[in-house]
C-alpha positions in Angstrom: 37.4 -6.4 24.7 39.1 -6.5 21.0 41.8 -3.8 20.6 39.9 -1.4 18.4 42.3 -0.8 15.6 43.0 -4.2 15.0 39.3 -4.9 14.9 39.1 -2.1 12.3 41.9 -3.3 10.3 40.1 -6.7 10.4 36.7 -4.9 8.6 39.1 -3.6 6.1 37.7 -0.2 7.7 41.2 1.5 7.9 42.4 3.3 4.1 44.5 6.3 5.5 45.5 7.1 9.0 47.9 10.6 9.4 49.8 9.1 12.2 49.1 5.0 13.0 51.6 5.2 15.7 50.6 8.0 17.4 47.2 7.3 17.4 47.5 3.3 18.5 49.0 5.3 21.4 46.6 7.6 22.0 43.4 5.4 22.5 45.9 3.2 24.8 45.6 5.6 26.9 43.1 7.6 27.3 39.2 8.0 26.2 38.7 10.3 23.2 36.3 12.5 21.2 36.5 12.1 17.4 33.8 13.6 14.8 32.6 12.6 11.8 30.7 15.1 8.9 27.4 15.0 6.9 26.8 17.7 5.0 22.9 17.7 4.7 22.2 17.8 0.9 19.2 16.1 1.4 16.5 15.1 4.2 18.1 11.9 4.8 21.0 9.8 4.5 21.7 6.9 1.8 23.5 4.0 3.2 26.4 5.4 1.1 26.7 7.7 3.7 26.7 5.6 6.8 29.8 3.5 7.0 32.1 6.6 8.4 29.4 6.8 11.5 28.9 3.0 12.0 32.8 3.5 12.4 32.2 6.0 15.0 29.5 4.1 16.6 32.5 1.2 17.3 34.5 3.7 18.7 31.5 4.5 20.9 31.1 1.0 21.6 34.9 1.1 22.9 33.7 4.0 25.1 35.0 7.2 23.3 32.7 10.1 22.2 31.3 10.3 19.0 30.2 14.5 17.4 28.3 14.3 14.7 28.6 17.5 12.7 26.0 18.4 10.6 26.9 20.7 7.9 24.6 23.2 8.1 27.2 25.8 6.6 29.5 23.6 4.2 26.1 22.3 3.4 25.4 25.8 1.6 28.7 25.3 -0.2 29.3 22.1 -1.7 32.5 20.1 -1.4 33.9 19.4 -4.5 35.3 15.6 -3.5 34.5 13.2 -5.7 32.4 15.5 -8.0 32.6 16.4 -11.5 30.4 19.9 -11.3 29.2 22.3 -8.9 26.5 21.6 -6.4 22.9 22.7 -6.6 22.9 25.2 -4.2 19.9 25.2 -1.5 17.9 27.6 0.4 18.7 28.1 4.5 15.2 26.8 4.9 15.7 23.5 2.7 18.6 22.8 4.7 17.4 23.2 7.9 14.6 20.1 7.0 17.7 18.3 5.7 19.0 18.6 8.9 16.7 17.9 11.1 15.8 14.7 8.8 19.5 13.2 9.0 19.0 14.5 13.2 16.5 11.5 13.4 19.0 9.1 11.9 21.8 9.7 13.8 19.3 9.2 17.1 18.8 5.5 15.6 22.4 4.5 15.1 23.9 6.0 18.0 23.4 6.3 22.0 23.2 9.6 23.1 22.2 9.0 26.7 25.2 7.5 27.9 28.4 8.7 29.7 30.3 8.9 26.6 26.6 9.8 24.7 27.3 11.1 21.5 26.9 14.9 20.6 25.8 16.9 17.9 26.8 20.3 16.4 25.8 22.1 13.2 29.1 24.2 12.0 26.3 27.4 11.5 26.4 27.5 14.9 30.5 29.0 14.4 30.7 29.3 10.9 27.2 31.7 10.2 28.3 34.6 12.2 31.7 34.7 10.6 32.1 37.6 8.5 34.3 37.7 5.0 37.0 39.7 7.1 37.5 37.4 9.5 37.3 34.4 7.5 40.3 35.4 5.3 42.0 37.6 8.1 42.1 34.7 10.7 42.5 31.5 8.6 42.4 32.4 5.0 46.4 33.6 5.8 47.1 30.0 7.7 46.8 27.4 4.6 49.0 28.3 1.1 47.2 28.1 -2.4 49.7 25.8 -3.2 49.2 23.6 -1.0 45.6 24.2 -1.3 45.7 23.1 -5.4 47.8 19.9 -4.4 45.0 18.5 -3.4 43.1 15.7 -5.2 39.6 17.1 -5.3 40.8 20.6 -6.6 43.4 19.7 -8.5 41.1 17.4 -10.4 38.8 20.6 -11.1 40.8 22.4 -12.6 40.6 21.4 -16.1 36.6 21.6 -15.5 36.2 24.6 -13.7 35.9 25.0 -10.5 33.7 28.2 -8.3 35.6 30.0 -5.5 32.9 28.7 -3.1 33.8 25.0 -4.0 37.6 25.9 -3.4 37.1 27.8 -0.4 35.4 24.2 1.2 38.2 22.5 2.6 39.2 25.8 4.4 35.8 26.0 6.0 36.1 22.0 6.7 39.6 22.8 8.7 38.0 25.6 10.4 35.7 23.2 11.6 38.2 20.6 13.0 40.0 23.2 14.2 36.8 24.8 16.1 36.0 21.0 17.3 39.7 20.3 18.6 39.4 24.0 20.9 35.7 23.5 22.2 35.2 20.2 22.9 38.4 18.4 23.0 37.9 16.5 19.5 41.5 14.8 18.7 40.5 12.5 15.8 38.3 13.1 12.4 37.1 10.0 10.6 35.7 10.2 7.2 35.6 8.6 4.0 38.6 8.1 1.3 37.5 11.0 -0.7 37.6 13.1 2.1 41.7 12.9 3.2 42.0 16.6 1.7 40.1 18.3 3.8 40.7 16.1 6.8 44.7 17.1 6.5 43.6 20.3 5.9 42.1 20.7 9.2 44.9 18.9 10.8 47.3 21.7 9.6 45.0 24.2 10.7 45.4 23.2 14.2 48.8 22.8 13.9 49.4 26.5 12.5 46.9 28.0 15.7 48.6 26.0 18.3 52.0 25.4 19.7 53.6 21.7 19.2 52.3 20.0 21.8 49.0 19.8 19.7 48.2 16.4 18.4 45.2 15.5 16.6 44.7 13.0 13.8 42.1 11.7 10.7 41.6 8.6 9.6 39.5 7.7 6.4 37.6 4.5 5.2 37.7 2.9 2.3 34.8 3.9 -0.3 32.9 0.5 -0.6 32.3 -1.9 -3.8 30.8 -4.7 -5.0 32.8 -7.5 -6.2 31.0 -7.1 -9.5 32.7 -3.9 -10.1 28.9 -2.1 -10.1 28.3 0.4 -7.4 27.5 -0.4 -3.7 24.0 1.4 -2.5 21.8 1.2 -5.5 18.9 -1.2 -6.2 16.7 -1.4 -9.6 14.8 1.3 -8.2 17.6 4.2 -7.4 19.4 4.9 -3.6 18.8 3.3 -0.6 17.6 5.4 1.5 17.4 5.2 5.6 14.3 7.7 5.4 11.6 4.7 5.6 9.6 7.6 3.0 11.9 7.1 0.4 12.9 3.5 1.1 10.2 1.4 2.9 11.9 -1.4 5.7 11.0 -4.0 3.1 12.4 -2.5 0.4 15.8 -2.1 2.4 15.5 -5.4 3.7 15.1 -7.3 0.0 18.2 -4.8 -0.8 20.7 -6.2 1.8 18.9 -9.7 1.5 20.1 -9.8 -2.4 23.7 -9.6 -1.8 25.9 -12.0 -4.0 28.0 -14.4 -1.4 30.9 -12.7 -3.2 29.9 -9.5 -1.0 27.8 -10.8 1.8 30.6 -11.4 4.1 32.4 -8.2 3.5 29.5 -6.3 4.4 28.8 -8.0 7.2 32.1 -6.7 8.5 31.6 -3.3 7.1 27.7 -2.7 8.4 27.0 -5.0 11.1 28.3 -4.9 14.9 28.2 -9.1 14.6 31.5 -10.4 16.9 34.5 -11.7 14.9 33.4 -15.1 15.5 29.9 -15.2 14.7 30.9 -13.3 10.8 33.3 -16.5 10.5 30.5 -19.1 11.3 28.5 -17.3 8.9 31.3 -17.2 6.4 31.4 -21.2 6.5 27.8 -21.1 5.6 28.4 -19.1 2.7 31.0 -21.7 1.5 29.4 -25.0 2.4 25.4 -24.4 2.1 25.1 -21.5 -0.2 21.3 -22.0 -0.4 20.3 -21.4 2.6 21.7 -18.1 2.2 21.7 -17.3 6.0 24.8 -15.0 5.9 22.4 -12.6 3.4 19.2 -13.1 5.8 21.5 -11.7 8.9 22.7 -9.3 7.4 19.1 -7.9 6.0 17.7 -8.3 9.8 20.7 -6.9 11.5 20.6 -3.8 9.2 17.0 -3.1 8.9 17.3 -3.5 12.9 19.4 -1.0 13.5 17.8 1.4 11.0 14.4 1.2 11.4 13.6 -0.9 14.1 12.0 -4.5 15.3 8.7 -3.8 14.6 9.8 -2.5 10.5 11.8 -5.6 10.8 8.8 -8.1 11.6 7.2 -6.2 8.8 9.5 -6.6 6.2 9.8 -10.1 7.4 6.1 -10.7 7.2 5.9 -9.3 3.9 8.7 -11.5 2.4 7.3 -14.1 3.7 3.6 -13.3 2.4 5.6 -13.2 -1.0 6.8 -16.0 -1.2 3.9 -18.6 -0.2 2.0 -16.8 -2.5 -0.7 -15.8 1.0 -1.1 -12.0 0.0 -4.5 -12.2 2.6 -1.8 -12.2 5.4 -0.7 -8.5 4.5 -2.6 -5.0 4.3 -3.3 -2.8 1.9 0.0 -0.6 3.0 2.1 -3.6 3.1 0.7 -4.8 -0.4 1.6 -1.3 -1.7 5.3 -1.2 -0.4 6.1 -5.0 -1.4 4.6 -4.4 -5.0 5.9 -0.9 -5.6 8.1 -1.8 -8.5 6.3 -4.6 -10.3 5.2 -3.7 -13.5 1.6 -1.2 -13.0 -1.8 0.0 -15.8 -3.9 2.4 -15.1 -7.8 1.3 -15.5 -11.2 3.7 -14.8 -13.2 2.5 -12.0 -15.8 0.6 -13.7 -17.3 -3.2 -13.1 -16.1 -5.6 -15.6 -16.2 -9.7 -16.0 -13.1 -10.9 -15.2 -12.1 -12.4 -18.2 -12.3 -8.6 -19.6 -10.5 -7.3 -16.8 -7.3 -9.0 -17.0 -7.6 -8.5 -21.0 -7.8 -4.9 -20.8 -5.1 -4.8 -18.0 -2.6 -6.7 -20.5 -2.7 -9.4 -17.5 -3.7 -12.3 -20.5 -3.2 -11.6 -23.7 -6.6 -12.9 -25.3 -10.0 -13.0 -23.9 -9.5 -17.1 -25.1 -6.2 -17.4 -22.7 -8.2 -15.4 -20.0 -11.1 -18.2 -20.0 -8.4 -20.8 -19.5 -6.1 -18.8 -16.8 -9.2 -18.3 -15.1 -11.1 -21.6 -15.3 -7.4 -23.3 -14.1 -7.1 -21.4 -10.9 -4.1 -19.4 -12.8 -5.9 -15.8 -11.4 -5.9 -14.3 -8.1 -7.1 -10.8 -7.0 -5.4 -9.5 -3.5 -4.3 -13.4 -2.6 -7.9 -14.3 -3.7 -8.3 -17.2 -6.4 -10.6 -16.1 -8.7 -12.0 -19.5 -10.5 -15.6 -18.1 -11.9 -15.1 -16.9 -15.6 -18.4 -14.7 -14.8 -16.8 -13.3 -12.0 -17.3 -9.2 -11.7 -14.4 -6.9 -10.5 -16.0 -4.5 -8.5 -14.8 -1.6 -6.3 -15.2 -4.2 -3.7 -11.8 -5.9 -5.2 -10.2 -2.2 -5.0 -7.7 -1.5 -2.1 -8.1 2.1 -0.4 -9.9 2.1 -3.8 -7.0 3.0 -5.7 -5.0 -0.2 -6.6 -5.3 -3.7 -6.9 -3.1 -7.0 -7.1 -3.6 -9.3 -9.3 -1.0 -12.7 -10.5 -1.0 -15.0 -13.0 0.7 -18.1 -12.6 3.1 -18.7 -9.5 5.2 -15.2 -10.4 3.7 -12.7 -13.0 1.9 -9.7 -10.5 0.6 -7.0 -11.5 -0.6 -4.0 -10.0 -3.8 -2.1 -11.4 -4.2 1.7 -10.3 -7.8 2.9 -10.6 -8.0 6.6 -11.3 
């Protein structure tokens, strides 16, 4: 199998490491447990958040065990990495959907049935029952202000204000390694470049509560961009979400699908568990038949894979597919409303009209004269249905779930009408 760090270092997945050395030694010789955080400020994940745990999952792969901490206490507090102002606090309850949202997403990435199956924790569980006493008795005396304002994401508070909840999160975040290091034999935390404060926090944490022969170690990945200079995870529409609620399959397959061939082999390093060989194939493809773009369509299948499945997969497949032979009769009402969810939308009552005054009134033509033509030329369709009759009535029978409708003009203009 691939030596693991040098696999890594090939991803460009390796930013920071404490101590290179010591760790290349350490996975030479034995099988590890290393963690990885999410605090659970929402009920699911972006795919912002997932290139730390793909990480994990390849040292899975390599036969170490992956925890997955879910912040179900620093989620109450807010870590101040990487932000400008304080976090919206939440409610115990909200948080508890959050994490039990993110809970289904970590069961998709990662294998939890094998010998080295991963684990979860929620830091409540050790950091709920703590009272204020023993929080600044037993580890508020072990880390030094100063050293504390040294780091990056307080330091760069300052000026703005910063709470004494925010400050006091890389403490809890090092209690937390700490607690993971005594109970359950964690030697390695893995997180993203923003969070190297509160990694080395941790890691001084255990070495202040344990004699010298304690070794543990962090290692962050690089934050991701596109070549552009825009940010990674965003589409037209907002975040990428891995909750199929928020961000249906085919949504997050057109996303991955619509990768410039500046990015598309980058990522697939980054995201996908492709061999070393197979991303170089690819990468010739990229370079010699561009148009074919079959770097961008493995990427979108091995992604939506892993995240939602082969059965989302053959569904955002189906529906790309649908879209772009123009045969919307091959695709259901739900698929119709995912795959059309950001084309441009009108509201209309539900009443019967000619066709001609239907596409008028839903700005579809822009005269009743260029409605006759579009119409008589085979220009119209309703739900993948050619409408060619200029005495043609729309009727609820033309209404999906009797709420919205599809309707194109030309090869590309849709439309999608909303009956209230």
């Amino acid at each position: 199998m691939t030596n693991l760090l040098d696999d890594l270092a090939w991803r460009g997945l390796l930013y920071q490491q404490t101590d290179a050395e010591g760790m290349e030694q350490l996975l030479g010789k034995e099988k590890i447990s290393l963690y990885c955080g999410v605090d659970p400020t929402a009920d699911s994940m972006h795919i912002g958040h997932i290139v730390p745990l793909l990480t994990l999952r390849r040292f899975q792969m390599h036969g170490h065990r992956p925890i997955l901490l879910v912040g179900g206490a620093t989620g109450m507090i807010g870590d101040p990495s990487g932000r400008s102002e304080e976090r919206q606090l939440q409610t115990t309850e909200q948080i508890d959907l959050n994490v039990q949202g993110i809970k289904k997403q970590m069961e998709q990435i990662f294998d939890f049935e094998s010998e080295n199956g991963a684990q979860m924790v929620n830091n409540q569980e050790w950091i709920g029952s703590m009272n204020v006493i023993e929080f600044l008795r037993d580890f508020g005396k072990l880390i030094n202000i100063n050293y504390m304002l040294g780091k990056d994401s307080i330091a760069s508070r300052l000026d703005t204000g910063l709470s004494f909840t925010e400050f006091t999160y890389t403490l809890i975040q090092g209690i937390d390694f700490n607690h993971l290091y005594d109970h359950f034999g964690c030697r390695v935390q893995v997180g993203g470049s923003d969070q190297w404060g509160n990694i080395t926090t941790g890691l001084e944490m255990i070495r202040k509560t344990h004699d010298e022969n304690a070794k543990a170690y962090g290692i962050t990945i690089p934050l991701v961009t596109k070549s552009d200079g825009t940010k990674f995870g965003k589409s037209a529409s907002g975040s990428v979400w891995l909750d199929a609620k928020k961000t249906s399959p085919y949504e997050f397959y057109q996303f991955w699908i619509n990768t410039a061939d500046s990015d598309v082999i980058k990522y697939l390093k980054i995201f996908t568990f492709l061999e070393r060989a197979e991303i170089e194939a690819l990468e010739v493809t990229v370079e010699n038949e561009p148009h074919l773009r079959k770097a961008q369509i493995t990427l979108a299948e091995e992604m939506t894979r892993l995240i939602h499945g082969q059965d989302a997969l053959d569904q955002a497949i189906r529906i790309s597919q649908a879209l772009f032979s123009g045969n919307l009769k091959a695709l259901t009402a739900t698929e119709m409303k995912d795959a059309f969810k950001d084309v441009p939308s009108v509201e209309m009552a539900k009443e019967e009209k000619t066709i001609v005054d239907f596409i008028v009134e839903a700005t579809v033509s822009p005269s009743k004269r260029q409605a006759r033509e579009d119409v008589a030329n085979g220009a119209i369709s309703i739900n993948g249905e050619k409408v060619t009759d200029v005495a043609y009535v729309v009727s609820g029978a033309d209404r999906l779930e009797d709420e919205f409708m599809i309707v194109r003009r030309g090869k590309k203009n849709y439309k999608m009408i909303k009956f209230v």
